[in-house]
C-alpha positions in Angstrom: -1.6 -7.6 116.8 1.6 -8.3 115.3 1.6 -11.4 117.9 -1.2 -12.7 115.9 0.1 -13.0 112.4 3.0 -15.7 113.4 0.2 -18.1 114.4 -1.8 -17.5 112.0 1.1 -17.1 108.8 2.1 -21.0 110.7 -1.7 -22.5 110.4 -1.7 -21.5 106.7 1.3 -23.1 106.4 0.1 -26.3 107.8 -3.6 -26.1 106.3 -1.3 -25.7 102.2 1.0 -28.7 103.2 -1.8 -30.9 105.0 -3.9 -29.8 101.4 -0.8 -30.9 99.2 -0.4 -34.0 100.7 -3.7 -34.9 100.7 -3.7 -33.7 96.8 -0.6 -36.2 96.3 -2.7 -39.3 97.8 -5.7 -38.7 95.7 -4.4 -40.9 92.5 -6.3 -40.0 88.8 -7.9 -43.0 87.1 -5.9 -42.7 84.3 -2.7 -43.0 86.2 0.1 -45.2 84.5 0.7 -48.0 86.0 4.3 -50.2 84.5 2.9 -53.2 86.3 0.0 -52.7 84.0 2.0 -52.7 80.5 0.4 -55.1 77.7 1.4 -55.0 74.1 -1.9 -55.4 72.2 -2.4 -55.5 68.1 -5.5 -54.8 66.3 -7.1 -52.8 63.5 -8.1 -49.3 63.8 -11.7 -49.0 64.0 -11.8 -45.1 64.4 -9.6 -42.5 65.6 -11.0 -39.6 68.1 -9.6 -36.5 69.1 -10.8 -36.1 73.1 -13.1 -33.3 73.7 -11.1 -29.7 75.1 -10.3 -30.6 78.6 -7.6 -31.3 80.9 -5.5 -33.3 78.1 -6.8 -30.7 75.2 -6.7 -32.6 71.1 -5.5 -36.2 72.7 -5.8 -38.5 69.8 -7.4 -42.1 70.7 -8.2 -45.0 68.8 -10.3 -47.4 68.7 -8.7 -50.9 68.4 -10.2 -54.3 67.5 -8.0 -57.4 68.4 -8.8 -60.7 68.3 -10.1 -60.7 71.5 -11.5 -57.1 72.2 -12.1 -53.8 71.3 -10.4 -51.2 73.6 -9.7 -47.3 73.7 -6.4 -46.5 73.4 -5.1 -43.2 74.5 -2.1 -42.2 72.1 -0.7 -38.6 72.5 -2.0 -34.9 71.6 -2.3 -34.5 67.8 0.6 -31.6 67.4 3.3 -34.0 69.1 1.7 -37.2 66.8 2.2 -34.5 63.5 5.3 -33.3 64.8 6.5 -36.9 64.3 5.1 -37.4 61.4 3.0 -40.1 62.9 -0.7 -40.4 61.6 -3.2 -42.7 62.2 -6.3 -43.5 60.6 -9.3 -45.8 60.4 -8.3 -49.3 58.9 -4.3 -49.3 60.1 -3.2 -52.1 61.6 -1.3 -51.2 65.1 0.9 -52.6 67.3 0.7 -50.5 70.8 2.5 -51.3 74.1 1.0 -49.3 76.9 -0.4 -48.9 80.9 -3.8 -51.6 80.7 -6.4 -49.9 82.6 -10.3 -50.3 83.0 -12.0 -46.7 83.5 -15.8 -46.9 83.7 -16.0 -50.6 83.6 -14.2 -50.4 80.0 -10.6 -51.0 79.2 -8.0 -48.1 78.5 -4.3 -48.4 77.2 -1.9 -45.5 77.8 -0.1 -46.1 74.8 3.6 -45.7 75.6 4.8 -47.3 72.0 2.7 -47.4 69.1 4.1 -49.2 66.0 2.7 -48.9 62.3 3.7 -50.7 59.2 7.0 -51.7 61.0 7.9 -48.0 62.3 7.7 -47.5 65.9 7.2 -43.9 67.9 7.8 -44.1 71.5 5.5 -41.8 73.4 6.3 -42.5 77.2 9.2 -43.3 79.0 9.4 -46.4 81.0 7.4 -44.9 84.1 4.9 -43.5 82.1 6.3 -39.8 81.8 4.8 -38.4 78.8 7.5 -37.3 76.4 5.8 -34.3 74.8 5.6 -33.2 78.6 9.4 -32.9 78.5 11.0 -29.6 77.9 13.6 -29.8 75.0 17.3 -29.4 76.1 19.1 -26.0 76.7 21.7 -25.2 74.0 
């Protein structure tokens, strides 16, 4: 018996890595993309929180430009308040972000959104969010 649980411990192993690399190839739609970056300015038409899910209290906004309206995916509402960044219906934007079309409807991953001249910077330049990075140790 104890001949048996070497194979079997080693095709576990090879089922969890064949599983994680077949996890790593499966790409989300909402994936940013720097070869996708746009800077886009409009008025805000409304602001939504996203419904509890996998990016719980997401703020997005509807913005009108010239030549569209487009959903624009900011950050979670405790890292926008934390900066003391609000947004609200009427404000005219400026938002730099990952273009992408979800549902046959166009998506911006904001990674810079700037209001009346003051910009916040909500990704770094790969897309990383920056309320996913943990604050330095003292």
């Amino acid at each position: 018996m104890v001949g048996l649980k070497w194979p079997r411990a080693l095709l576990l192993v090879l089922a969890l890595a064949v599983a994680a690399g077949a996890q790593e190839a499966v790409k989300s739609p909402f994936d940013y993309n720097p070869a996708t970056v746009q800077t886009h300015r409009g008025l805000v038409v409304s602001v939504t929180p996203v419904a509890p899910g996998p990016i719980p209290q997401m703020v997005t906004v509807q913005l009108a430009t010239d030549k569209e309206t487009l959903t624009v995916w900011l950050a979670p509402s405790w890292f926008l308040e934390a900066q003391g960044f609000k947004v609200a219906g009427l404000d005219r934007l400026e938002v730099t972000g990952s273009r992408l079309v979800v549902d046959g409807r166009p998506l911006l991953l904001a990674a810079v959104v700037t209001k009346n001249g003051l910009s916040l910077r909500l990704r770094d330049e790969q897309g990383m969010p920056l309320w996913s990075r943990r604050p330095p140790a003292p």
